[in-house]
C-alpha positions in Angstrom: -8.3 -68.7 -72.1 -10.3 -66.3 -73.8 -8.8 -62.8 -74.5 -9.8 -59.8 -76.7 -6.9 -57.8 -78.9 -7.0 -53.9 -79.6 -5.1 -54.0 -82.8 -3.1 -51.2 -84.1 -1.4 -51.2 -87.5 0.3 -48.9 -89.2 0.3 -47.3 -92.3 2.8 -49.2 -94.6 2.6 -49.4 -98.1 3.0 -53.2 -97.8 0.1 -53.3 -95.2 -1.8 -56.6 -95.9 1.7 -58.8 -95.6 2.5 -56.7 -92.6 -0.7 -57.8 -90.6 -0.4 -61.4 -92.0 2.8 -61.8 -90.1 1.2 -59.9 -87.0 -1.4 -61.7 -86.8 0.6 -65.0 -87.3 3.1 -63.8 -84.7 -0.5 -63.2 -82.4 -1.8 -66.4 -83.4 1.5 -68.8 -82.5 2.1 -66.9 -79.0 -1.8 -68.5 -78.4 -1.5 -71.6 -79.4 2.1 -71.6 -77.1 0.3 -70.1 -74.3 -3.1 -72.0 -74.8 -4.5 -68.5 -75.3 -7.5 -67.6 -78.0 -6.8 -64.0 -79.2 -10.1 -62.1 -80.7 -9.7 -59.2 -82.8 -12.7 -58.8 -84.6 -15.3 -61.1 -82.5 -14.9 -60.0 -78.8 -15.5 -62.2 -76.0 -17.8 -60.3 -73.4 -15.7 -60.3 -70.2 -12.4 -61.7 -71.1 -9.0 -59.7 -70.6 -8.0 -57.2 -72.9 -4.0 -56.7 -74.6 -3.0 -54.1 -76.7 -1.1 -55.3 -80.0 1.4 -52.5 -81.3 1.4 -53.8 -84.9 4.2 -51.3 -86.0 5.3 -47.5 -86.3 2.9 -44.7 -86.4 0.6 -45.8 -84.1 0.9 -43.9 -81.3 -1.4 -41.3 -82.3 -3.9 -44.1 -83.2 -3.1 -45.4 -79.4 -4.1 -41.6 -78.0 -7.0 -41.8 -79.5 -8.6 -44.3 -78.0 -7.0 -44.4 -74.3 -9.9 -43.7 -72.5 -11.6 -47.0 -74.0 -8.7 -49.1 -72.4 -8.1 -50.3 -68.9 -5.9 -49.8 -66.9 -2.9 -52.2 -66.3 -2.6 -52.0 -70.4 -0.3 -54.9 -71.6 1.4 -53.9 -74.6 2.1 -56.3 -77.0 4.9 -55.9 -79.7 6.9 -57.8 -82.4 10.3 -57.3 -83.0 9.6 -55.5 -87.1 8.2 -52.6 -88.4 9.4 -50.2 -85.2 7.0 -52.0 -83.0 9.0 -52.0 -80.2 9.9 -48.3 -80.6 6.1 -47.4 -80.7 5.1 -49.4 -77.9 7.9 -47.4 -75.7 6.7 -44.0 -76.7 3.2 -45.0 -75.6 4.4 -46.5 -72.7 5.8 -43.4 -72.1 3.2 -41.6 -72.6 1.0 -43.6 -70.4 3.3 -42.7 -67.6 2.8 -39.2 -68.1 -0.8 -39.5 -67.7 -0.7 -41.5 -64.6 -1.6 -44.5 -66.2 -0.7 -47.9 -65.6 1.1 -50.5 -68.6 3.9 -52.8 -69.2 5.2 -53.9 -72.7 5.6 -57.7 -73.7 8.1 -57.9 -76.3 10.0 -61.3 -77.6 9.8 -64.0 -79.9 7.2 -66.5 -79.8 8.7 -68.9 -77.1 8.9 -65.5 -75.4 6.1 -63.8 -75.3 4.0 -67.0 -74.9 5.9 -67.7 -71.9 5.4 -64.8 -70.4 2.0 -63.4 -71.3 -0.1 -65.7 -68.9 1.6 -64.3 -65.9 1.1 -61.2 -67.2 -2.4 -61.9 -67.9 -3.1 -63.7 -64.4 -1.8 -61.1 -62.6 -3.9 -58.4 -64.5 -7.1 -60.1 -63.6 -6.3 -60.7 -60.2 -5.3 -56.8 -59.7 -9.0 -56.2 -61.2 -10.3 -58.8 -58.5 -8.5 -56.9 -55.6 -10.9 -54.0 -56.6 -13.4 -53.7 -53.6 -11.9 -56.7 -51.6 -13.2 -56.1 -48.4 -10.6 -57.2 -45.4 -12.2 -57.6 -42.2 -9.9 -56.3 -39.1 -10.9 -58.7 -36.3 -9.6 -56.7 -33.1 -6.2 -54.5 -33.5 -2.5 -56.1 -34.5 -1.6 -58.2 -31.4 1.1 -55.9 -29.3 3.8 -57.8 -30.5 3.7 -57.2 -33.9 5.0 -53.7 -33.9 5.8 -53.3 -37.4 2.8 -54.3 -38.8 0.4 -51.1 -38.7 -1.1 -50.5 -42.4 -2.5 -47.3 -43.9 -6.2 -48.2 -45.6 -6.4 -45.3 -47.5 -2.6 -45.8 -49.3 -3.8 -49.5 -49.4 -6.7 -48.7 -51.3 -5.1 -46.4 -53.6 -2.4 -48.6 -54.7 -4.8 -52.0 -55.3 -8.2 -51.2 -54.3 -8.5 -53.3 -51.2 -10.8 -52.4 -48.6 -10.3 -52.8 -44.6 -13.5 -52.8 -42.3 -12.6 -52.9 -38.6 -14.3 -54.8 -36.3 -13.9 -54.8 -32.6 -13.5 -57.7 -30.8 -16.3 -57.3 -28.4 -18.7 -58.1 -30.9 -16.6 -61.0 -31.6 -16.6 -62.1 -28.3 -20.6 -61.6 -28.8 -21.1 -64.2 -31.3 -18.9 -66.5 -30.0 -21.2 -66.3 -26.9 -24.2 -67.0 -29.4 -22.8 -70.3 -30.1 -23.7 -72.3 -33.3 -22.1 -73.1 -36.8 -22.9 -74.3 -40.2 -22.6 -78.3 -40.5 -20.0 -78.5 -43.4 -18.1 -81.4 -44.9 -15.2 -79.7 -43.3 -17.0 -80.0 -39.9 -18.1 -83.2 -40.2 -14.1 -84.1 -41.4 -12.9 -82.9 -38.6 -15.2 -84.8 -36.2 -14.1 -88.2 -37.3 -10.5 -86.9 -35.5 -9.8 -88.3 -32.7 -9.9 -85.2 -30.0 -12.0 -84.0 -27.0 -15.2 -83.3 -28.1 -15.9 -81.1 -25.9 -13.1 -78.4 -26.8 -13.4 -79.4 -30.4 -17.2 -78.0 -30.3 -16.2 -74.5 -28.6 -13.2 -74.2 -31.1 -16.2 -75.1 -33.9 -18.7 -71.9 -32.7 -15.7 -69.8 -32.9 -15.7 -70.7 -36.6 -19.6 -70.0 -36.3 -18.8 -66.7 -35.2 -16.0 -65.8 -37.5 -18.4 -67.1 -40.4 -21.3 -64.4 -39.5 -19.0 -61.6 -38.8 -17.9 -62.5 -42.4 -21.2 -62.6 -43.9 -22.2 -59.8 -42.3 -19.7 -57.6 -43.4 -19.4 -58.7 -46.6 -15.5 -60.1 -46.2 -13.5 -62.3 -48.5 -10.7 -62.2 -45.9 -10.3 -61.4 -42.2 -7.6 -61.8 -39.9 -7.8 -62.1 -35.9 -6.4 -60.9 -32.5 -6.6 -64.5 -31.9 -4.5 -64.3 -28.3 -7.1 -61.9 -26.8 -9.6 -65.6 -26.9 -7.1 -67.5 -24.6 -8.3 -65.5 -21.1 -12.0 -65.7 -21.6 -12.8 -68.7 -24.1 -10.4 -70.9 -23.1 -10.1 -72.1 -27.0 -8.3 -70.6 -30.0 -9.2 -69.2 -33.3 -6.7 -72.0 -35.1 -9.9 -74.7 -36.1 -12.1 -71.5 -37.3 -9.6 -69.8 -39.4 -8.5 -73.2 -41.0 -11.9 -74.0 -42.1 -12.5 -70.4 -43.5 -9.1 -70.7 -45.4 -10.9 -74.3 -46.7 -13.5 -72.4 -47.9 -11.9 -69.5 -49.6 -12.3 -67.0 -47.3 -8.8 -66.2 -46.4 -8.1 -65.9 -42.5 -4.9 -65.1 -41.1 -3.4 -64.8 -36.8 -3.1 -62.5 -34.6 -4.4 -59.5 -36.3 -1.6 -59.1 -38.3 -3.0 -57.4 -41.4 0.2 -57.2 -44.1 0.2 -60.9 -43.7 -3.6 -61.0 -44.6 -2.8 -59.0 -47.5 -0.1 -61.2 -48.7 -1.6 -64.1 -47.9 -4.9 -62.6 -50.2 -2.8 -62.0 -53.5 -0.2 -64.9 -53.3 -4.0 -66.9 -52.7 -5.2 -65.2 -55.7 -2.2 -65.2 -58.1 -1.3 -69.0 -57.5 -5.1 -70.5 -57.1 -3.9 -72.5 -54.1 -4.1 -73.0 -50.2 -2.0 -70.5 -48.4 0.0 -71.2 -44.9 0.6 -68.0 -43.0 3.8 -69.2 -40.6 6.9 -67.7 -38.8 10.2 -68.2 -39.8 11.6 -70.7 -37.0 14.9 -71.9 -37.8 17.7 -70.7 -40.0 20.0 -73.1 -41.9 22.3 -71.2 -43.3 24.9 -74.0 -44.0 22.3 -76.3 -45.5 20.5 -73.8 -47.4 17.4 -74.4 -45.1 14.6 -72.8 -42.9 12.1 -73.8 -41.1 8.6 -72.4 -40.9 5.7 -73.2 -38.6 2.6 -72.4 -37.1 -0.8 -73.9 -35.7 -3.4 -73.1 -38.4 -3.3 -73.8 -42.0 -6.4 -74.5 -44.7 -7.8 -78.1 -43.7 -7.4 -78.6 -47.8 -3.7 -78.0 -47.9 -2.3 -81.0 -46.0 -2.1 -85.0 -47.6 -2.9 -85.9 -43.6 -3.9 -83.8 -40.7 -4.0 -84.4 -37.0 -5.5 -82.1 -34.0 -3.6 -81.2 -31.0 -4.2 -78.4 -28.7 -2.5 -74.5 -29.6 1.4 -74.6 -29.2 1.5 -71.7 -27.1 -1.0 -71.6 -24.8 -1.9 -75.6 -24.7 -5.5 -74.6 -25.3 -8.4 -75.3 -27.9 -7.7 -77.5 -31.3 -4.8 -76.7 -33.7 -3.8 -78.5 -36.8 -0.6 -80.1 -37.4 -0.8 -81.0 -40.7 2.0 -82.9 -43.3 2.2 -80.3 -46.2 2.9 -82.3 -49.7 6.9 -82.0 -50.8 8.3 -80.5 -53.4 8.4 -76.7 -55.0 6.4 -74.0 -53.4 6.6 -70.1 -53.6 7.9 -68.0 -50.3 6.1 -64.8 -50.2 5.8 -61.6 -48.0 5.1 -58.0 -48.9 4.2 -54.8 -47.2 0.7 -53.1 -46.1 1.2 -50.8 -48.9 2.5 -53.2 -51.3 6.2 -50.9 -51.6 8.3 -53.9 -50.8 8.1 -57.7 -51.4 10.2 -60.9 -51.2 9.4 -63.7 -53.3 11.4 -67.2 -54.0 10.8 -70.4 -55.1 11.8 -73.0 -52.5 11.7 -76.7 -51.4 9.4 -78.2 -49.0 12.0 -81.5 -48.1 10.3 -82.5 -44.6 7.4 -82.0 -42.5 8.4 -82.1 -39.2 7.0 -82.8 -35.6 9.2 -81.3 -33.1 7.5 -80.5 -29.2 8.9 -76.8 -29.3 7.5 -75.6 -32.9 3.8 -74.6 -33.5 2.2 -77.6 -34.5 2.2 -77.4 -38.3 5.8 -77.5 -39.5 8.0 -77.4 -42.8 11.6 -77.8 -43.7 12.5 -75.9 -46.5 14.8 -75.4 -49.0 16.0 -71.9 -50.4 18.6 -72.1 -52.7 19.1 -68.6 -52.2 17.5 -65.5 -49.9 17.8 -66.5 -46.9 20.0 -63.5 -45.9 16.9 -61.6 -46.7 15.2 -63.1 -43.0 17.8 -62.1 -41.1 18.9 -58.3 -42.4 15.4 -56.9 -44.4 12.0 -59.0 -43.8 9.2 -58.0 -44.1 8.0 -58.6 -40.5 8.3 -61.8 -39.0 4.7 -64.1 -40.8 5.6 -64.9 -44.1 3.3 -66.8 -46.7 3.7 -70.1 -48.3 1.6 -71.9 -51.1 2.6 -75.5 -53.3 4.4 -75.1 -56.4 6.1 -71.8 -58.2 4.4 -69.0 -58.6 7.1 -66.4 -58.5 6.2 -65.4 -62.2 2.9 -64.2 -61.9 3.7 -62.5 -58.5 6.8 -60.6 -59.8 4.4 -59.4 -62.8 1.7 -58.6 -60.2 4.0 -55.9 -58.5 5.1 -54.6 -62.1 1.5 -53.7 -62.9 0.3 -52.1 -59.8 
């Protein structure tokens, strides 16, 4: 990874040895971290960090604020008052509304840490403009789950355009999809043609709605399709999710949200699900539900919605080992993250069809006295790093 340095050095009379060290303390974290710092020859594009090479800076720093971008990561050592410089001008950057964190710590330290910190910085500049497309209202049930655009915007610059479900319902009428190799996959399944056809122009229709409106993300009032298509938005929203457009149930837009920056902080397949089954004794809970990105499971089958015993829903076997538990709110105020233990897929009759034991050596209190609502978010491997440092910077 590329990433461009604003250097600041101070004014000691022993000035040349004090930036050799700096810039040997710069030049270790990298090669730790698998980092290239620039100082002098910027790379066009690449993520910027600020490097507080000792005392006196600050003014230095106030000078050239408004050529910096906000989150600023603030890179210190621990000579020269470094670390007392970079607090005043983190201070100083919360007076003026800004947005910054310091990374202090030896070189095991700091390289450990600065690639979360980095990761999540870009993502946050990614979120900017992300356009979430609102697919119907929140299904009645959720009833916690309302989010306010505007205070959704102004924390991380996502965007939600609402669309109503008649002209879903429209498009779906249209018929017609895009022959993919996610398609043609899911063809060589064995399941009734027939119903796996309608459940594929829903997927044609949630695809033009997308490109229409520009969305990298939308989410569905999925239970309002039962009544008058007779199929389920499970088979569409899995094959979205397949191809990076994330696509969450039953309208419920926090989970969208969550399910967008745990997607774009770990760089991996996402499985929105409801808690099903506390464990407490074994340390265990179980999570399910009947969509899931086709490119997440090692094997998949199709069966029909759990629910309703309609249209074509994936029960897929999710690879064991560590993954990341995640949740926050619409506005992004409140958050639960832990790394877990995916020990089992299961294939019980009275679970949605895709379903996960899990172990979480601790936090599962958290479910049962403060969630978040009731979908959480799930992804392979541990990612809480990054995340945690994502909700630092915003």
């Amino acid at each position: 990874m590329d990433v461009n340095v604003r250097y600041y050095l101070s004014m000691n009379s022993d000035r040349e040895k004090r930036s050799e060290e700096n810039i040997s303390f710069l030049n270790e974290v990298g090669k730790k971290a698998g980092i290239t710092f620039h100082i002098d020859n910027r790379t066009d594009g690449a993520p910027e960090v600020v490097f507080i090479g000792g005392g006196g800076t600050e003014g230095k720093f106030k000078a050239t604020i408004d050529e910096l971008e906000d989150p600023i990561i603030v890179m210190t050592t621990g000579d020269n008052n470094s670390l007392a410089a970079s607090m005043e001008i983190l201070s100083y950057l919360r007076q003026e509304g800004r947005k910054g964190l310091i990374l202090h710590g030896d070189v095991d330290e700091a390289a450990a840490k600065i690639k979360d910190m980095l990761q999540a910085k870009i993502a946050l500049k990614k979120l900017q403009g992300f356009r979430l497309g609102a697919l119907g209202r929140s299904s009645d049930w959720l009833i916690s789950s309302n989010v306010d655009a505007q205070k959704l915007h102004d924390v991380c610059g996502m965007e939600i355009v609402n669309v109503p479900m008649e002209e879903v319902f429209a498009e779906i009428e249209k018929g017609g999809y895009e022959e993919n190799e996610f398609t043609l996959d899911l063809k060589k399944h064995d399941f009734d043609k027939d119903e796996l056809e309608k459940a594929l122009d829903i997927y044609g229709a949630f695809s033009r709605i997308k490109e229409k409106y520009d969305l990298k993300a939308i989410t569905v009032r999925c239970f309002d399709l039962l009544e008058p298509i007779k199929n389920t938005g499970c088979l569409g929203l899995a094959i979205l999710n397949a191809q990076g457009v994330y696509g969450g149930c039953e309208g419920d837009m926090p989970s969208l949200i969550s399910m967008v920056i745990l997607g774009e902080l770990s760089g991996q397949p996402v499985f929105m699900c409801n808690p099903s089954r506390i464990l407490k004794k074994d340390k265990e809970i179980v999570f399910a539900h009947c969509t899931l990105p086709v490119t997440m499971p090692c094997a998949y089958k199709l069966m029909t919605h759990y629910e309703s015993g309609l249209g074509v829903a994936i029960a897929g076997d999710i690879p064991l080992g560590d993954c990341t538990v995640f949740k926050c709110s619409g506005d992004l105020s409140r958050h639960f993250v832990k790394k877990a233990n995916i020990v089992k897929d299961l294939h019980e009759e009275a679970l949605c069809r895709t379903q996960i034991l899990v172990h979480m050596e601790e936090g599962l209190d958290y479910f049962l006295t403060e969630p978040i609502g009731n979908h959480h978010l799930v992804c392979c491997g541990d990612h809480t790093g990054v995340i945690e440092e994502f909700f630092k910077l915003i």
